[in-house]
PyMOL Python script that loads the backbone (N, CA, C, O; Angstrom):
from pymol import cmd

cmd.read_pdbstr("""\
ATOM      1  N   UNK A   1      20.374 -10.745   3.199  1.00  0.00           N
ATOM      2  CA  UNK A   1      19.317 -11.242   2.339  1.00  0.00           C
ATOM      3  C   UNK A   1      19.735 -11.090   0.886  1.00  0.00           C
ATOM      4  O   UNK A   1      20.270 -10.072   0.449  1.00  0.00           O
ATOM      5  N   UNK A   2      19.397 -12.396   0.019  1.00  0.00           N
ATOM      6  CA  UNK A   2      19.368 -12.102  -1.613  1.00  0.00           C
ATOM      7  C   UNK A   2      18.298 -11.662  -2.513  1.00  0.00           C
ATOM      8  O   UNK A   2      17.220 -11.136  -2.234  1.00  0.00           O
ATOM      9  N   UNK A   3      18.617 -11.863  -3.231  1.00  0.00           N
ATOM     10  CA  UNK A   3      17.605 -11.364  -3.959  1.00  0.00           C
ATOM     11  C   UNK A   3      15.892 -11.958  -3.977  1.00  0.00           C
ATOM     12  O   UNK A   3      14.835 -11.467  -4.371  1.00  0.00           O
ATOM     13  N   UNK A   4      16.318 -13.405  -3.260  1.00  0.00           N
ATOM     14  CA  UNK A   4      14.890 -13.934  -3.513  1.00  0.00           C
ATOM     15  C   UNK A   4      14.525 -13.413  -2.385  1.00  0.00           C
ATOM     16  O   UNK A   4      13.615 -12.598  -2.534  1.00  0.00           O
ATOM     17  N   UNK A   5      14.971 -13.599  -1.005  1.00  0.00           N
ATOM     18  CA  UNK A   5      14.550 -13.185   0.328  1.00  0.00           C
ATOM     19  C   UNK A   5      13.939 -11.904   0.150  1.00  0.00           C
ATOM     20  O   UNK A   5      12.872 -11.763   0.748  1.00  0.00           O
ATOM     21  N   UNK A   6      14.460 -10.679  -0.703  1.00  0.00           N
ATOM     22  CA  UNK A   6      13.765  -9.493  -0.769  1.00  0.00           C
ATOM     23  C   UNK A   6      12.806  -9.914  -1.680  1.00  0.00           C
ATOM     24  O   UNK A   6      11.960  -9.021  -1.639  1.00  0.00           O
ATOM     25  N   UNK A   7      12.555 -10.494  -2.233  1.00  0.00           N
ATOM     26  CA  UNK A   7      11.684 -10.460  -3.117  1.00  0.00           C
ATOM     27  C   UNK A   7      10.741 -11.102  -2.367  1.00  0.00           C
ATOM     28  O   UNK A   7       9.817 -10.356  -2.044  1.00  0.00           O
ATOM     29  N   UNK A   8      10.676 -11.943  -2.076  1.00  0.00           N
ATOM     30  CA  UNK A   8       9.622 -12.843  -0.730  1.00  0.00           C
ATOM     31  C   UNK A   8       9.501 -11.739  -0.286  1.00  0.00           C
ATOM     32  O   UNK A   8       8.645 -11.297  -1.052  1.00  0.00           O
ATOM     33  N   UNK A   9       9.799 -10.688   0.620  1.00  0.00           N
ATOM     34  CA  UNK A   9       9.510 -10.419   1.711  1.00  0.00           C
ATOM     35  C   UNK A   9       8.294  -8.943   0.906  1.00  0.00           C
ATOM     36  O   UNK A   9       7.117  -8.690   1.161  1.00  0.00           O
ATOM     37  N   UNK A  10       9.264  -8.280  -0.072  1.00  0.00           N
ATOM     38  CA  UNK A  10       7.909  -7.377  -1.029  1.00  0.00           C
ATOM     39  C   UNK A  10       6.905  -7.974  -1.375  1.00  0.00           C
ATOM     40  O   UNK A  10       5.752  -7.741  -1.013  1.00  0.00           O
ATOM     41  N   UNK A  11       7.285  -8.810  -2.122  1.00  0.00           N
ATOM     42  CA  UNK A  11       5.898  -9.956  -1.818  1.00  0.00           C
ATOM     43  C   UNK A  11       4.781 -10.052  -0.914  1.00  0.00           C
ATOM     44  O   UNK A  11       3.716  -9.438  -0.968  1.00  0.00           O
ATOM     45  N   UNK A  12       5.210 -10.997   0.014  1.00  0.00           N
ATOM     46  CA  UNK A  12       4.499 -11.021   1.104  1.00  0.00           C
ATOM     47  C   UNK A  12       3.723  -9.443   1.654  1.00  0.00           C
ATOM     48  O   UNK A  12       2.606  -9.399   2.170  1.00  0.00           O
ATOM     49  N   UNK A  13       4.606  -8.237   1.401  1.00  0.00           N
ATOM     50  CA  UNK A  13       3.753  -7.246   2.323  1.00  0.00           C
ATOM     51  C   UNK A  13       2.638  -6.648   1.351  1.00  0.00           C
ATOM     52  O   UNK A  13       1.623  -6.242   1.916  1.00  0.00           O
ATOM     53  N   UNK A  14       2.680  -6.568   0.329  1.00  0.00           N
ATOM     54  CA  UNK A  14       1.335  -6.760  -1.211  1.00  0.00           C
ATOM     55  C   UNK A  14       0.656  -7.706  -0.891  1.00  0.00           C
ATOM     56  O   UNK A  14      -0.465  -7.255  -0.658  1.00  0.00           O
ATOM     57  N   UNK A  15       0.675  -9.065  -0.697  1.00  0.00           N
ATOM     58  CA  UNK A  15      -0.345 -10.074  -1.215  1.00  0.00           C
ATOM     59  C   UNK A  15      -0.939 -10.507   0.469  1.00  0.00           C
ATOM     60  O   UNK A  15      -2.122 -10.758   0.697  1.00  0.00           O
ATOM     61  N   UNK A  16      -0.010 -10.521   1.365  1.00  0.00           N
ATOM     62  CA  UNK A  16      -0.555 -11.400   2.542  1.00  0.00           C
ATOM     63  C   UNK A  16      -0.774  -9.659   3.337  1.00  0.00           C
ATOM     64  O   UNK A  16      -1.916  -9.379   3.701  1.00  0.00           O
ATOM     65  N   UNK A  17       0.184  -8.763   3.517  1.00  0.00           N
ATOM     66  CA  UNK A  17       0.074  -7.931   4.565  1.00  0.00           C
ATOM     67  C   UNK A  17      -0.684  -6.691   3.868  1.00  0.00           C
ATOM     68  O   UNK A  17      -0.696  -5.599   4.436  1.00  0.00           O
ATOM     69  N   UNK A  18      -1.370  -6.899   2.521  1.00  0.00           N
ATOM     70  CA  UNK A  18      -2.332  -5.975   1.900  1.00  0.00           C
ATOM     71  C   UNK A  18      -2.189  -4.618   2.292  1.00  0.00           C
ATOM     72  O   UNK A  18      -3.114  -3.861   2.589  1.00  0.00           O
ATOM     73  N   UNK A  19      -0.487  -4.247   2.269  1.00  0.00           N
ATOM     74  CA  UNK A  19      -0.090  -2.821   2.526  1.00  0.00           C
ATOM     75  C   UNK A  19      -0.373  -2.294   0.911  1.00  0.00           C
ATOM     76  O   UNK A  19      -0.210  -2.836  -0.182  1.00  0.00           O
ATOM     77  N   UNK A  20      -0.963  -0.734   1.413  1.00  0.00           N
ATOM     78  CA  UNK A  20      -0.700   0.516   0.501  1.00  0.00           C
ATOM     79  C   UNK A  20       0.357   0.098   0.081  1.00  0.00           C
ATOM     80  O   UNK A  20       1.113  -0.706   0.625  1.00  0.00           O
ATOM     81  N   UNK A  21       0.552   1.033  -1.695  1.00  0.00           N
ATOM     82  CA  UNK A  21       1.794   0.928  -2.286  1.00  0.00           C
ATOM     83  C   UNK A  21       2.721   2.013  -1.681  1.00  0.00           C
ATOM     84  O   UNK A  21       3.937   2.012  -1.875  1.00  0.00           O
ATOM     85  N   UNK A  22       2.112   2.878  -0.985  1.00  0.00           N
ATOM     86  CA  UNK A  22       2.922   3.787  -0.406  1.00  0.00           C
ATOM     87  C   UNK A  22       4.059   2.819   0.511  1.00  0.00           C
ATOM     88  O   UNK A  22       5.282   2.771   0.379  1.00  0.00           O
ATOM     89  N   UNK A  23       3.181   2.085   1.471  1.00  0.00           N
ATOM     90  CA  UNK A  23       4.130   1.551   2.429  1.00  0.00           C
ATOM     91  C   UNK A  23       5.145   0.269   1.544  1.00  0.00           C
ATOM     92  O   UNK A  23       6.296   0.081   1.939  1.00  0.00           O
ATOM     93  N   UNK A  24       4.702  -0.378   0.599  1.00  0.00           N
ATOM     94  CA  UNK A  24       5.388  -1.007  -0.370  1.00  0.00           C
ATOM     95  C   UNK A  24       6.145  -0.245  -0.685  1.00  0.00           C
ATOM     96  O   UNK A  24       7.170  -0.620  -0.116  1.00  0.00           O
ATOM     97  N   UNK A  25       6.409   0.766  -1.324  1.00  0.00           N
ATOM     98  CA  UNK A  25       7.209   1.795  -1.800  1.00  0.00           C
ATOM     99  C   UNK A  25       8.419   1.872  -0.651  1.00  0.00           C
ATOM    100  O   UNK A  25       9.537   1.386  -0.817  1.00  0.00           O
ATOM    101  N   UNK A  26       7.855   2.770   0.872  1.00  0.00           N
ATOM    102  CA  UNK A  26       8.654   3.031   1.855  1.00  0.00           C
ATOM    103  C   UNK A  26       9.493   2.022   2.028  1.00  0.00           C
ATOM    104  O   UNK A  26      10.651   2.266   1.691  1.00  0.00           O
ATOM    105  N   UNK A  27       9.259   0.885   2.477  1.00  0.00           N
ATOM    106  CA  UNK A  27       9.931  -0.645   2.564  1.00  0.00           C
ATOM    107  C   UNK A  27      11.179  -1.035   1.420  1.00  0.00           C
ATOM    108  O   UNK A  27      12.367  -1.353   1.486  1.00  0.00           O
ATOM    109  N   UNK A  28      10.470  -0.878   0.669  1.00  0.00           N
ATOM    110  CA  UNK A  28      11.868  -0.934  -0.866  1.00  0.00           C
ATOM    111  C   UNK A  28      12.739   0.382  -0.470  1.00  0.00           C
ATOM    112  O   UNK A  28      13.897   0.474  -0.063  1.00  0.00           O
ATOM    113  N   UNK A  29      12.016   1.100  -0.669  1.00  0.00           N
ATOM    114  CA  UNK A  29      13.486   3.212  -0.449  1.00  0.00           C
ATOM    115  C   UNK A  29      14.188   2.237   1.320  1.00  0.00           C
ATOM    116  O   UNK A  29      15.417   2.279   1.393  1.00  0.00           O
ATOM    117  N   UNK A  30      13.605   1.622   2.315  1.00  0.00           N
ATOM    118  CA  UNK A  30      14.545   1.434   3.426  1.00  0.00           C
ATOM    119  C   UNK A  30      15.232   0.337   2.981  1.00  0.00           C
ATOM    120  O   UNK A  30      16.356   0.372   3.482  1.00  0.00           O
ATOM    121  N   UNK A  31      15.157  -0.173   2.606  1.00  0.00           N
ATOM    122  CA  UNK A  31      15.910  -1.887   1.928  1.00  0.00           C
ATOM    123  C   UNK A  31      17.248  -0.871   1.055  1.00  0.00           C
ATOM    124  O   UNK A  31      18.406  -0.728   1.446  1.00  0.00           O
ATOM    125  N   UNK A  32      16.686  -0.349  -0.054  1.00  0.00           N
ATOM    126  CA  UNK A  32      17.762   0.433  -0.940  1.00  0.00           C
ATOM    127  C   UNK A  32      19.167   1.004  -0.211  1.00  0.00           C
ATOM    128  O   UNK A  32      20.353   0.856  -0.505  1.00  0.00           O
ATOM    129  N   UNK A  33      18.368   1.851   1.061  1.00  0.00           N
ATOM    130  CA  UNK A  33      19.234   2.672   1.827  1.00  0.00           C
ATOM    131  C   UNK A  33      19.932   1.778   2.853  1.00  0.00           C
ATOM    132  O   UNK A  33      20.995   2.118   3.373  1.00  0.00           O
ATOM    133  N   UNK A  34      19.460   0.905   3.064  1.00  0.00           N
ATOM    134  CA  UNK A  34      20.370  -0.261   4.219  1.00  0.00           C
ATOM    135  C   UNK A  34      21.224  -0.866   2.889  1.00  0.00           C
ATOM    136  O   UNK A  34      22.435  -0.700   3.035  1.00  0.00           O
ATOM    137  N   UNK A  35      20.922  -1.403   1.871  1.00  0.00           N
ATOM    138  CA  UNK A  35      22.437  -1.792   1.059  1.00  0.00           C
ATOM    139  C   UNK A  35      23.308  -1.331   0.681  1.00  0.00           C
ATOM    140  O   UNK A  35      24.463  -1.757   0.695  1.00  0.00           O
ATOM    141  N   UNK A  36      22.658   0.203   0.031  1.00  0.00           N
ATOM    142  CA  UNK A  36      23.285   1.290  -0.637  1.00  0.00           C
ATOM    143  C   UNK A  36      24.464   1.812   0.474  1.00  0.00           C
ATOM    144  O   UNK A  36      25.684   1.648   0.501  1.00  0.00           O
ATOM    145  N   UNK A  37      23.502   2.533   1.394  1.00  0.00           N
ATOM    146  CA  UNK A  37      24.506   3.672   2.414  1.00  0.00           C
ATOM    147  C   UNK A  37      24.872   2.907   3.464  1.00  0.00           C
ATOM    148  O   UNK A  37      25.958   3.193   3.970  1.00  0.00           O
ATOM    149  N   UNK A  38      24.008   1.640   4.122  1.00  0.00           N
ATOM    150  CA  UNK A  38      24.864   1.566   5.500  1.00  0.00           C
ATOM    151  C   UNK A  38      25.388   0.127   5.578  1.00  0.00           C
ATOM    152  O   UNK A  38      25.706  -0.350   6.668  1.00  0.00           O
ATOM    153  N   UNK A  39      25.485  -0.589   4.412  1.00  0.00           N
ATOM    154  CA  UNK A  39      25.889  -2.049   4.119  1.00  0.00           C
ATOM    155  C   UNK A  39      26.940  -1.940   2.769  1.00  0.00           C
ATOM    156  O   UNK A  39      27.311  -2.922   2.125  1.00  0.00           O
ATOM    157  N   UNK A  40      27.281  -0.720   2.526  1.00  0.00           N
ATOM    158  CA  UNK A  40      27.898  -0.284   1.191  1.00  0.00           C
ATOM    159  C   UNK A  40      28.126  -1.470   0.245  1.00  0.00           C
ATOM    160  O   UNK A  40      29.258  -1.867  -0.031  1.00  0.00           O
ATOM    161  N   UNK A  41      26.813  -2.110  -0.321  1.00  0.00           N
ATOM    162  CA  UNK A  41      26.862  -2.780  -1.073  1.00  0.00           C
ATOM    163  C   UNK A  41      26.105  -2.221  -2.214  1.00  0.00           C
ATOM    164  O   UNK A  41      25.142  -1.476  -2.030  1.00  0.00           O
ATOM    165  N   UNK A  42      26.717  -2.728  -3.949  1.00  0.00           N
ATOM    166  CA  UNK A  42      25.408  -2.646  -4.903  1.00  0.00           C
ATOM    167  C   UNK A  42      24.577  -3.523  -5.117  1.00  0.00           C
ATOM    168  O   UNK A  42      25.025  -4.670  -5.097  1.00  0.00           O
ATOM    169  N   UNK A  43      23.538  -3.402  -5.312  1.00  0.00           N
ATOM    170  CA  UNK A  43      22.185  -4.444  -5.588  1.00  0.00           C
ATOM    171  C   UNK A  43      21.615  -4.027  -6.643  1.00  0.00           C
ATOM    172  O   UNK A  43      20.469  -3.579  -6.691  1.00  0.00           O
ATOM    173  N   UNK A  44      22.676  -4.191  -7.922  1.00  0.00           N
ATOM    174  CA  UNK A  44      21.965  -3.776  -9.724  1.00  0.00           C
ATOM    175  C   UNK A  44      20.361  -4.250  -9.502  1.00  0.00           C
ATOM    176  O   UNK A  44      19.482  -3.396  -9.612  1.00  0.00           O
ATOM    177  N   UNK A  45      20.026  -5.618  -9.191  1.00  0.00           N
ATOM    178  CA  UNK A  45      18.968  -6.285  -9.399  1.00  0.00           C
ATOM    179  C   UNK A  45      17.865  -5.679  -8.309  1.00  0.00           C
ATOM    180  O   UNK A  45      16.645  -5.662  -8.474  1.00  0.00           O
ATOM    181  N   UNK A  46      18.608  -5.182  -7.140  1.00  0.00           N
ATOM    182  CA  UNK A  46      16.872  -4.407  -6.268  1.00  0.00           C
ATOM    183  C   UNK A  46      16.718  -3.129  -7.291  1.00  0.00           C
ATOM    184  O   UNK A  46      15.613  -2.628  -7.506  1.00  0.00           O
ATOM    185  N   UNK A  47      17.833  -2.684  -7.856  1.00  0.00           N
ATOM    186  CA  UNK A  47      17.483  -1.430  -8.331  1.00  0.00           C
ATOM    187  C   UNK A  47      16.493  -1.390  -9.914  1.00  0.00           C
ATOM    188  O   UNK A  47      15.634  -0.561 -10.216  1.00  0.00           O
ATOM    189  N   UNK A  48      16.944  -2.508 -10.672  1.00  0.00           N
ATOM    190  CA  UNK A  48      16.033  -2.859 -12.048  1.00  0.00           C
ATOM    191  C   UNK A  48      14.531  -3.922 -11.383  1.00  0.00           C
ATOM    192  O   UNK A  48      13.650  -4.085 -12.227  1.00  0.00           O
ATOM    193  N   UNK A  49      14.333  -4.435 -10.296  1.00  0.00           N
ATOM    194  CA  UNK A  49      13.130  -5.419  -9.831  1.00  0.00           C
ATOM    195  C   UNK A  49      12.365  -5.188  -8.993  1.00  0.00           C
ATOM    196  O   UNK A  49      11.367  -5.763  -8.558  1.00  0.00           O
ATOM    197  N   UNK A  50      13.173  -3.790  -8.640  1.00  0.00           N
ATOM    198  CA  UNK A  50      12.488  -3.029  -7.460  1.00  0.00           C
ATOM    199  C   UNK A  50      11.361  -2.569  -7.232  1.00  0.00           C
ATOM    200  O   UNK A  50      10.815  -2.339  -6.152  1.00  0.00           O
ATOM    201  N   UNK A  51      10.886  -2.388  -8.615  1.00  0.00           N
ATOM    202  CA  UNK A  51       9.674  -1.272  -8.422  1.00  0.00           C
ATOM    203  C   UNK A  51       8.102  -2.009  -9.358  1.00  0.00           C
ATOM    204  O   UNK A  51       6.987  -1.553  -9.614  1.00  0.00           O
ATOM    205  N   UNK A  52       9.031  -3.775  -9.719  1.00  0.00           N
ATOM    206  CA  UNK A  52       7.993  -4.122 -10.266  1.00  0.00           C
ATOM    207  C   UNK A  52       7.129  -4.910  -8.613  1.00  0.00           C
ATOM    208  O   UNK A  52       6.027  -5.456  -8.581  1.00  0.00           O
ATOM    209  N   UNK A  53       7.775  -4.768  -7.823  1.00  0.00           N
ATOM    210  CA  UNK A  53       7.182  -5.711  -6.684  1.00  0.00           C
ATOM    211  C   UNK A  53       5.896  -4.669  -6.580  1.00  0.00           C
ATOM    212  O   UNK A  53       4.768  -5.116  -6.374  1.00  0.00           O
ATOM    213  N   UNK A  54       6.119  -3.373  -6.721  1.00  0.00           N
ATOM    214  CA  UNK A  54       4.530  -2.772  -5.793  1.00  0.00           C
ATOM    215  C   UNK A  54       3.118  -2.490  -7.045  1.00  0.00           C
ATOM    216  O   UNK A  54       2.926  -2.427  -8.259  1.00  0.00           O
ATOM    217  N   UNK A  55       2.543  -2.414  -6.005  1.00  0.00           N
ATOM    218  CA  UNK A  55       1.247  -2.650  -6.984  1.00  0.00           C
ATOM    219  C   UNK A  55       0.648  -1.513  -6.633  1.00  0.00           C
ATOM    220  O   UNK A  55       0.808  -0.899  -5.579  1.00  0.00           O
ATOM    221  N   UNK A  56      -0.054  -1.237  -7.541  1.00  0.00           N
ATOM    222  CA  UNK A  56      -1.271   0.253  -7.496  1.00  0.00           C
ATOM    223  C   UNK A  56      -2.209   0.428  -6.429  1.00  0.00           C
ATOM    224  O   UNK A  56      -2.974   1.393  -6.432  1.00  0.00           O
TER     225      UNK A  56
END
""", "prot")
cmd.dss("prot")
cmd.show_as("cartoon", "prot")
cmd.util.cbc("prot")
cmd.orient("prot")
């Protein structure tokens, strides 16, 4: 997935799946850790866009 696909998909679990920001939160920290540690990729842009997806 790129950047828009994650972004759709934070999206979607705020506006359509009206999750807590907690679980918004959890969802981004497992996304981070599947690129970071077990896809050893960097994702500058989940890490600076990351945290505007969740909502209060």
């Amino acid at each position: 997935m790129g950047a828009t696909e994650v972004s759709s998909f934070l999206i979607h679990l705020a506006v359509e799946g009206q999750v807590s920001a907690f679980t918004q939160n959890q969802a981004l920290s497992a996304l981070l850790f599947l690129y970071r540690d077990v896809l050893m990729l960097n994702l500058p842009w989940l890490h600076e866009k990351g945290r505007s997806f969740l909502r209060p």
